[in-house]
C-alpha positions in Angstrom: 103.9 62.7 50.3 100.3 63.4 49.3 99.3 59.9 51.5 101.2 61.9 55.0 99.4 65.1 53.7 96.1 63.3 53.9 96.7 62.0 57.1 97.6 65.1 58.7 95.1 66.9 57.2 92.8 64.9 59.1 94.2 63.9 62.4 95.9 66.8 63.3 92.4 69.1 63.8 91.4 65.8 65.6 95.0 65.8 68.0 94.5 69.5 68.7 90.7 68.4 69.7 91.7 66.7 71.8 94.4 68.5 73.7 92.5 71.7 73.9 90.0 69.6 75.4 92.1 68.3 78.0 93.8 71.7 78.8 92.0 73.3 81.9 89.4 76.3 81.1 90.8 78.3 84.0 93.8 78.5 80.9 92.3 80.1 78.3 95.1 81.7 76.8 96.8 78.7 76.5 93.8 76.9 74.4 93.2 80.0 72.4 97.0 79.9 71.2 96.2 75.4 71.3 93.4 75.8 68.9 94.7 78.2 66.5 98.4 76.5 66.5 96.8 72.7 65.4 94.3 74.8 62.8 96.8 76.6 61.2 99.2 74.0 60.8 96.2 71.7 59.5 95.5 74.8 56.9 99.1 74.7 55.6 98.9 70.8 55.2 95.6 71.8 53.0 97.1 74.5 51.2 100.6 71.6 50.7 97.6 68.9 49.6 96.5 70.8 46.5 99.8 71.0 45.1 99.9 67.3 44.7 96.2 66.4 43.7 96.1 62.9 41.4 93.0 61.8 42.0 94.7 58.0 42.8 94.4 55.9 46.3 97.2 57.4 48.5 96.1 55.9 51.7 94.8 52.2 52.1 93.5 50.9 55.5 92.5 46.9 56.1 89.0 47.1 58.0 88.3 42.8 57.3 86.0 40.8 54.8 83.5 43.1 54.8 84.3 46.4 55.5 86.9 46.2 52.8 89.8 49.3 53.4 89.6 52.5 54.2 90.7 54.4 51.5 91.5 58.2 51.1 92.9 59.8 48.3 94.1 63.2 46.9 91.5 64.1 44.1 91.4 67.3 42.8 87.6 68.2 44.4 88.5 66.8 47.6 91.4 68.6 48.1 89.9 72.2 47.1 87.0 71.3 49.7 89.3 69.7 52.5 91.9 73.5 51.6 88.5 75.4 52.5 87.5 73.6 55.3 90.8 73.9 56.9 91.6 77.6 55.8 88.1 79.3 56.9 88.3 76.6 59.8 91.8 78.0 60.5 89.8 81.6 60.2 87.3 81.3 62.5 89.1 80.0 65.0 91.5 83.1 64.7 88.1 84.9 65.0 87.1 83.2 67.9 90.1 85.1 69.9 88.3 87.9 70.1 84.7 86.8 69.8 84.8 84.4 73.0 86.6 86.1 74.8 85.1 85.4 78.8 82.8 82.5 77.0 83.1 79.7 79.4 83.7 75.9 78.2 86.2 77.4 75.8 87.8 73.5 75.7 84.2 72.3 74.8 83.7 75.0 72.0 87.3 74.5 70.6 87.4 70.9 70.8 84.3 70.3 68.5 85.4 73.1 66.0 88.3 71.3 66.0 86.8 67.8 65.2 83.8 69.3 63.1 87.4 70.6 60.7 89.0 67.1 60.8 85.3 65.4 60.1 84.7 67.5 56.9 88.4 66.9 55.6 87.6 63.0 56.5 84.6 63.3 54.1 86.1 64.7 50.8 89.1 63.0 51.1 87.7 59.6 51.8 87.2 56.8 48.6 85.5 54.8 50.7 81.7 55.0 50.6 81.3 53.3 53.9 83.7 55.7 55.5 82.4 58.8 54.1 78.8 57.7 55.8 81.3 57.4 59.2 82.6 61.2 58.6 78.9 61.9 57.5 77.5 61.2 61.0 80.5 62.6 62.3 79.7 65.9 61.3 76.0 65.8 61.8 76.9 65.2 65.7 79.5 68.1 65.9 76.6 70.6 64.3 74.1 69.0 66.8 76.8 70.4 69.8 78.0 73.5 68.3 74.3 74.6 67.3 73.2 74.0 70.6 76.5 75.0 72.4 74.4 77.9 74.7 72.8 74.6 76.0 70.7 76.9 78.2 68.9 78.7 75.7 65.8 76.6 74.6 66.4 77.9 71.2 70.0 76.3 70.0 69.0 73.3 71.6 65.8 73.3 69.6 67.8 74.0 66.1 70.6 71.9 67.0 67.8 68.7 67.6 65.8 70.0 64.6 69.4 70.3 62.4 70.1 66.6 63.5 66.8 65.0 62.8 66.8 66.3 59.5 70.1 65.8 59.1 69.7 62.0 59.8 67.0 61.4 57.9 69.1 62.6 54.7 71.7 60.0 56.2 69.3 57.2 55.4 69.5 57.4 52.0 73.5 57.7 51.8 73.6 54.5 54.5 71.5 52.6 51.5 72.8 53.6 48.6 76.5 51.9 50.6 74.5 49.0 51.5 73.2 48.6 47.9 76.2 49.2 46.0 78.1 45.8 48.4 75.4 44.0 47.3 75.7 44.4 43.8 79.7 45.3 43.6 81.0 43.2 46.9 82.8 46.8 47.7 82.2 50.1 49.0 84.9 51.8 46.5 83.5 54.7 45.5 86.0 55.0 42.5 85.0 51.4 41.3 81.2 51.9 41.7 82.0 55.0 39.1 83.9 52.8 36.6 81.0 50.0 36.5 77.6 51.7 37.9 76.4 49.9 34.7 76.8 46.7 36.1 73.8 47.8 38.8 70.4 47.6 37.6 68.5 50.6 36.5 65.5 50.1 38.8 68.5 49.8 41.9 70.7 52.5 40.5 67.5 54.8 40.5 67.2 54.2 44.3 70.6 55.0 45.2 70.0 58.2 42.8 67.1 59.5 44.6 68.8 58.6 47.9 71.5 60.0 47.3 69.8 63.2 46.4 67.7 63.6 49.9 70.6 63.1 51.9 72.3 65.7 49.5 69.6 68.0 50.2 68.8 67.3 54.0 72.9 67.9 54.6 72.8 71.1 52.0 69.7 72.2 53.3 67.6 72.5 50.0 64.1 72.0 49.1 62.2 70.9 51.4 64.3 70.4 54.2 66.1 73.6 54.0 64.6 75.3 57.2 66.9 73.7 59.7 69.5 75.9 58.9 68.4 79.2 59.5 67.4 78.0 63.2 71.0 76.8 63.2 71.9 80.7 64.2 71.5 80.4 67.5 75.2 79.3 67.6 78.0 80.8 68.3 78.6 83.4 64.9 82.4 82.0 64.2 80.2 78.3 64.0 77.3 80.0 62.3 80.2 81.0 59.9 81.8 77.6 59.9 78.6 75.7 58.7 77.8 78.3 55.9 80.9 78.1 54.2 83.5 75.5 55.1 81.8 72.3 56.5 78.6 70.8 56.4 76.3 72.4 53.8 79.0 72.1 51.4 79.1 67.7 51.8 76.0 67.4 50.2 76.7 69.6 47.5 80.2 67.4 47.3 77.9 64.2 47.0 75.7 65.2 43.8 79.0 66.4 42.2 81.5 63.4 43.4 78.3 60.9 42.1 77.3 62.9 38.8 79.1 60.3 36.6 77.4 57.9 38.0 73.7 59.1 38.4 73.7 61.9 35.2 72.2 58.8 33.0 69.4 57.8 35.6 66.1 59.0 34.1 64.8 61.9 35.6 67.5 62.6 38.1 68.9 65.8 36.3 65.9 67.6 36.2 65.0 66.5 39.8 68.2 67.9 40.6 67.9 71.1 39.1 64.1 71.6 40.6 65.4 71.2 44.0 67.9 74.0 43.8 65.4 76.1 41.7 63.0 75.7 44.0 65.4 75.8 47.2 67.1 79.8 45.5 63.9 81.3 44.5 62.1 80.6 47.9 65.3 81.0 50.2 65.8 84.7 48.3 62.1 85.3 48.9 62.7 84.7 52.8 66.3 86.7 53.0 64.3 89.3 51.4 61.4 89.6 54.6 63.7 89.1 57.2 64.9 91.3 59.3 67.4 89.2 61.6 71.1 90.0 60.4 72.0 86.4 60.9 68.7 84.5 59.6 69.2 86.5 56.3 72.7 86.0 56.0 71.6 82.0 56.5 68.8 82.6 53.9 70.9 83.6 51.6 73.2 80.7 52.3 70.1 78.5 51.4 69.7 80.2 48.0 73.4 80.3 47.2 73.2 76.7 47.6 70.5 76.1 45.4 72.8 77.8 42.7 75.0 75.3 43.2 72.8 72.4 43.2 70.8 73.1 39.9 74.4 73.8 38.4 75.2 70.2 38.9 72.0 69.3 37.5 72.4 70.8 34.4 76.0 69.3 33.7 77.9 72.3 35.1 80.4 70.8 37.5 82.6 73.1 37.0 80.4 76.4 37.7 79.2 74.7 40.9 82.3 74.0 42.4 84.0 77.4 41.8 81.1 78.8 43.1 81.6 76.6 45.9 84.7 78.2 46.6 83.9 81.3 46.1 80.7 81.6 48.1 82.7 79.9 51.1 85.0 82.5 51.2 82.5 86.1 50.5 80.1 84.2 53.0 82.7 83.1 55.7 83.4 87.1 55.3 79.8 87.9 55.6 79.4 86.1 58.4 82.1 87.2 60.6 81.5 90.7 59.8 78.0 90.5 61.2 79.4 88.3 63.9 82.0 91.5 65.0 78.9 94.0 64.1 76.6 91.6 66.9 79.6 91.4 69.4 79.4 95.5 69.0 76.1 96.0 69.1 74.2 93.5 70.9 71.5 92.6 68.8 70.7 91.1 65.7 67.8 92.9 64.7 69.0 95.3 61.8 65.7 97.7 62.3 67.4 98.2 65.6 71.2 98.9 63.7 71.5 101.9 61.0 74.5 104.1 60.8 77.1 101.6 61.7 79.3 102.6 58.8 81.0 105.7 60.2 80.9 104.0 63.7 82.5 100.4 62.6 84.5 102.0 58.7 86.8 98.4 58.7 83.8 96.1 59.2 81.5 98.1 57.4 84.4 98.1 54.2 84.1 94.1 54.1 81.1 93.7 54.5 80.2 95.4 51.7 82.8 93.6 49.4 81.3 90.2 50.9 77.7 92.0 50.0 78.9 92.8 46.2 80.9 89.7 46.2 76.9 88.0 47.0 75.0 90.3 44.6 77.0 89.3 41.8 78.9 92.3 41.5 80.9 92.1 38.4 85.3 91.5 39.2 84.8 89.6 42.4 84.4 86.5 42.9 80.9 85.9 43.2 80.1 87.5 39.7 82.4 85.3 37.6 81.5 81.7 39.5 77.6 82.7 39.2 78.0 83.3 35.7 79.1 80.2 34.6 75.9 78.6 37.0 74.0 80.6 34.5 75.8 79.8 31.3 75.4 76.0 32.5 72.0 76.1 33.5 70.9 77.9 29.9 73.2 75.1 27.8 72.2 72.1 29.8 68.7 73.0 31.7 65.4 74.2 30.6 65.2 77.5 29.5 61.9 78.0 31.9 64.1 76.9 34.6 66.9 79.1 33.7 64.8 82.1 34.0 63.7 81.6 37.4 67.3 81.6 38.4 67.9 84.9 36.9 64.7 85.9 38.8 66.7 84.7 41.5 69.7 86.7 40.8 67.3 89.9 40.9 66.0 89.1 44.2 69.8 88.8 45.4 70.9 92.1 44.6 67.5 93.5 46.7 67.8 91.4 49.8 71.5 92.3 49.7 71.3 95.5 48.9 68.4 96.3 52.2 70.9 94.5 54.5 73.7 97.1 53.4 71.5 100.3 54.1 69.9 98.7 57.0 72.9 97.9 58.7 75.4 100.8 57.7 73.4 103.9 56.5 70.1 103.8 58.0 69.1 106.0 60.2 70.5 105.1 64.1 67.9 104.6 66.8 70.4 105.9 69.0 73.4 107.2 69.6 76.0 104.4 70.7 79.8 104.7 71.4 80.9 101.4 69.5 84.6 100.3 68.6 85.7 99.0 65.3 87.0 95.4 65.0 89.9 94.4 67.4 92.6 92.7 66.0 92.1 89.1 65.8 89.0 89.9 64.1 90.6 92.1 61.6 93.1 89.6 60.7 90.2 87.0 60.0 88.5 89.8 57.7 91.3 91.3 55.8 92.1 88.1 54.7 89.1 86.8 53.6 88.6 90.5 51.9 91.5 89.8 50.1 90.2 86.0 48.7 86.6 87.6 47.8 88.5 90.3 45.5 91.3 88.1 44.3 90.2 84.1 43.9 88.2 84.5 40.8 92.1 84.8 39.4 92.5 80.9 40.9 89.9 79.9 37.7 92.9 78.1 35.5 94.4 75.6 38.1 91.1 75.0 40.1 89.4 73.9 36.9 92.6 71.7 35.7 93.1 70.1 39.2 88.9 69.7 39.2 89.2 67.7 36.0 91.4 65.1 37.7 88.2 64.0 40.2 86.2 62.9 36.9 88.0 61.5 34.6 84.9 59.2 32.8 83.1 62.6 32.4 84.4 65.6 30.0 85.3 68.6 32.2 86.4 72.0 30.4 89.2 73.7 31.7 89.1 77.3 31.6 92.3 80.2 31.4 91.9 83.4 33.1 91.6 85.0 29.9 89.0 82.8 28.7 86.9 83.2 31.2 87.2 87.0 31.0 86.2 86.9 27.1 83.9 84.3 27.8 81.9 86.2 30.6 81.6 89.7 28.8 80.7 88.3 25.5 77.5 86.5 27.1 74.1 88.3 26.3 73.2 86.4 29.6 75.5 88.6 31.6 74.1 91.6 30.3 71.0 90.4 30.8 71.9 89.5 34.8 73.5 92.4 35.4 70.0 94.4 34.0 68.0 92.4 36.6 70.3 93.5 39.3 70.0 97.1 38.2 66.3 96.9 38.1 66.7 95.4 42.1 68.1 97.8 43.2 65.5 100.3 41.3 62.6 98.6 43.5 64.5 99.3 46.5 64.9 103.0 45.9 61.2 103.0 45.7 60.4 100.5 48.3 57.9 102.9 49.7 56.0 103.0 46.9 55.5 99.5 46.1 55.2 98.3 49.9 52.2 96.8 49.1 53.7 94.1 46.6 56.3 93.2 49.3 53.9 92.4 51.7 51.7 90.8 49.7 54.8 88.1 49.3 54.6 87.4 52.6 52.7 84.1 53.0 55.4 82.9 50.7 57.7 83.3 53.4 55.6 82.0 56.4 54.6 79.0 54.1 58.4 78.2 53.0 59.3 78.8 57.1 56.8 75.7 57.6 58.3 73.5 55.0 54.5 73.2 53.5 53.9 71.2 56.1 57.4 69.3 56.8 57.8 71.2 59.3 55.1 69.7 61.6 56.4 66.6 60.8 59.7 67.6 62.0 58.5 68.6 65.3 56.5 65.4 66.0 59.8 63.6 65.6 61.3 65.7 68.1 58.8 65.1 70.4 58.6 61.5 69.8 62.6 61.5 70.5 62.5 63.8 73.9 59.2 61.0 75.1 62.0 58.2 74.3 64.8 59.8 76.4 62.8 60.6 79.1 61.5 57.2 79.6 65.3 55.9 78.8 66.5 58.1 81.7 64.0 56.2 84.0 65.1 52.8 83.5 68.3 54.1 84.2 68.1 53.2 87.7 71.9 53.8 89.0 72.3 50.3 89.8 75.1 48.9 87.2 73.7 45.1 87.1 70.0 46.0 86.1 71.5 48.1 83.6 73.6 45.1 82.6 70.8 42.6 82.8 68.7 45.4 80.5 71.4 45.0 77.6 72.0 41.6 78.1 68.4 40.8 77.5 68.1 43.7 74.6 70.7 41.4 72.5 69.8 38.1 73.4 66.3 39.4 72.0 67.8 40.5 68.6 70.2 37.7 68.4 66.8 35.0 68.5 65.0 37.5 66.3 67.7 37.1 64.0 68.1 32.6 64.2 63.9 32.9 63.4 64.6 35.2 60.6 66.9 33.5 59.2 
């Protein structure tokens, strides 16, 4: 049973991507019903998948010699990720009714959702190191297309290249690390590398440590390659919404926690971990905090959120990352969408030209704000409890310097959050608009992810006894609703959180008073929008890329046997280069 569930998990948002596709455009009714039928049957098969989580091989695939097998299993972490991918997959679609409605190339737009879904499942679910790298790429292809879906609008293609080249470049090190661990094992297994990582030499286990951690953060979009995925906005918002919370910035968060066992005893690695997401929440909150885009912030905070979960896993708190995995995916997917229907009303995404909204928009403007509280840290949803336990974590197994910078972090939350809220909803209108709420499609999509942001923090007990399946060589508590409760309220270091977040939202009552220190934080932001320096970098790859493709498309002459003769010739050269080499 859990072997079909896997299977169906995966291929059927890869069927229904494929049949949408091949459904005519000038039937878009039928491939909005196509697209949310195959998502919403793949969401059940995630939601059947958890309830029979063992963490063993389930699925077994001969690939030859060399490739070994392609292996999935049911673990308990991939199967929580694979449920969200599909569920707020499943959600955005449903969105999507309403959002693209009279958007051409619906086939085009549904069809990669659909495989960017199927992709991300691929990825948690596989054991096979060599086949995760496949689904890695995989999804790094389908964010290059949906980014840059408004293929007419310099912009998304400009993020979607820039979220690529990045994106690669993090793939580098995950390619190596599967090359490596052949060489030493003669397998790409990822369960067996875990049982005998000790049989790899320190000085080689290092490298596939720090490897592993830059495509981490290239693919989670920490520190410093964190600014492709604010530019990834100009998508579609139901993709914007996708990325953020169910699919790609989650796999390299997946990859420092599915590899901790392993790397945890390299020297060093833990507290370069837990620098990148310090680094990567205090500089992303810093940014949320000057914008004034709806959707850049919203990605900001993504950034910083991530970081959360990153220096979690750094200090030994798998646990606390992963729930608040979960839980930001859900409060963020609701985030997102909610500023995707406020957009689709308003036409812009400026929030100085917004203000007012709430008596306009009352069922948008109600989840948002739960999303917004759920972000802030607000304490009985979902966002409080998982960030609490980041915190607890990070002040048992990090430096105590370190931990203050996150509860710094915190503070800087409940500000930027709280600005988007009046800016949005209760600021002052520019003008007077006649605006509808919501239609329906869209309100079914928000209720229920309303409902997960005030509810899932009660999903604590069997998330954290199905996590401790997926590392069984490393001690994992497993926490009781009523434990965590006790827990929680009985920490001076919630007290001390929630004082922070008190004082935020002090500073922003007098904002107008202390203008002056806001601005003066504003190289920070310009500086972390550059990358300190990367970001040049970045663009000279680009440009090196689009020089290569143009003079690619002239040698494509039309004429199939020169373009034969050109490969031919291409191989034969790397087939002699090889003999010499050899």
């Amino acid at each position: 049973m859990p072997g079909f569930l896997v299977l169906c998990v995966i291929l059927i948002p890869w069927i229904g991507s494929m049949a949408v596709y091949l459904a005519r455009d000038c039937r878009p009714r039928l491939q909005h019903g196509m697209a949310v039928g195959f998502s919403v049957l793949a969401g059940l098969c995630a939601i059947g998948l958890v309830f029979n989580t063992g963490g063993q091989v389930v699925i077994s695939i001969p690939l030859g010699s060399f490739f070994g097998a392609a292996t999935f299993q049911a673990s308990g972490i991939g199967a929580f990720l694979s449920l969200i991918a599909a569920v707020i997959g499943s959600l955005t679609i449903v969105f999507s009714v309403d959002y693209m409605q009279g958007e051409k190339q619906l086939g085009r737009y549904y069809s990669q959702v659909l495989l960017f879904i199927g992709a991300m499942c691929g990825l948690v679910l596989s054991n096979s190191l060599l086949i995760l790298f496949f689904f890695w790429e995989i999804t790094a292809f389908c964010s290059y297309a949906l980014i840059s879906f408004y293929n007419d609008d310099p912009k998304a293609v400009a993020g979607g290249m820039k979220a690529l080249v990045i994106t690669q470049f993090g793939g580098i090190g995950l390619l190596v690390g599967a090359l490596i661990l052949y060489a030493y094992l003669g397998t790409f297994e990822i369960d067996i590398f875990i049982d005998q990582a000790e049989a790899i030499p320190s000085t080689v286990m290092a490298i596939m440590a720090f490897g592993f951690l830059a495509a981490a953060a290239a693919k989670s979009a920490q520190f410093p390659f964190f600014t492709w995925l604010p530019d990834a906005m100009e998508a579609p918002t139901p993709v914007s919404a996708l990325i953020h919370a169910a699919t790609m910035v989650n796999a390299g968060v997946y990859l420092l926690a599915r590899f901790y066992p392993a790397f945890s005893a390299v020297p060093g690695w833990n507290l370069a971990v837990i620098l990148t997401g310090m680094l990567t929440a205090i500089l992303a909150a810093i940014m949320a905090a000057l914008s004034s885009d709806l959707k850049r912030t919203l990605a900001y905070s993504t950034v910083s959120q991530l970081g959360y979960m990153v220096y979690a896993i750094g200090a030994g708190g798998l646990l606390a990352s992963q729930y608040h995995l979960l839980s930001h995916a859900i409060f963020k997917a609701l985030l997102f969408l909610a500023a995707g229907a406020v957009i689709h009303a308003v036409g812009t995404r400026d929030m100085r030209q917004m203000g007012g909204l709430g008596k306009k928009m009352p069922f948008v403007c109600s989840l948002f704000i739960i999303g917004a509280l759920a972000l802030a840290g607000i304490p009985f949803l979902n966002g409080f409890w998982s960030k609490e336990l980041i915190l607890e974590a990070g002040l048992q197994g990090g430096p105590e310097w370190a931990y203050w910078f996150m509860v710094a972090g915190a503070g800087f939350t409940g500000a930027y959050t709280l600005r988007m809220v009046w800016m949005v909803f209760f600021g002052r209108p520019l003008s007077e608009r006649h605006l509808h709420d919501a239609p329906l499609a869209m309100r079914i999509a928000l209720g229920t992810l309303g409902a997960g942001t005030l509810t899932s923090w009660l999903l604590i007990a069997p998330f954290s006894r199905i996590l401790a399946k997926s590392f069984p060589v490393h001690e994992m508590e497993t926490l009781s609703l009523s434990h965590l409760v006790i827990y929680i309220a009985s920490n001076p270091a919630t007290w001390m959180v929630l004082f922070i977040i008190a004082v935020s939202g002090l500073i922003w009552l007098l904002r107008s008073r202390i203008a002056w220190l806001i601005k003066s934080m504003t190289w920070v932001g310009k500086t972390a929008e550059a990358s300190f320096g990367l970001e040049w970098v970045n663009k000279q790859v680009v440009s090196l890329l689009n020089t290569t493709a143009a003079l690619l498309r002239r040698s494509q002459t039309g004429v199939l046997n020169w373009n034969v003769l050109g490969i031919t010739a291409g191989l034969l050269i790397v087939l002699i280069t090889l003999i010499l080499w050899k």
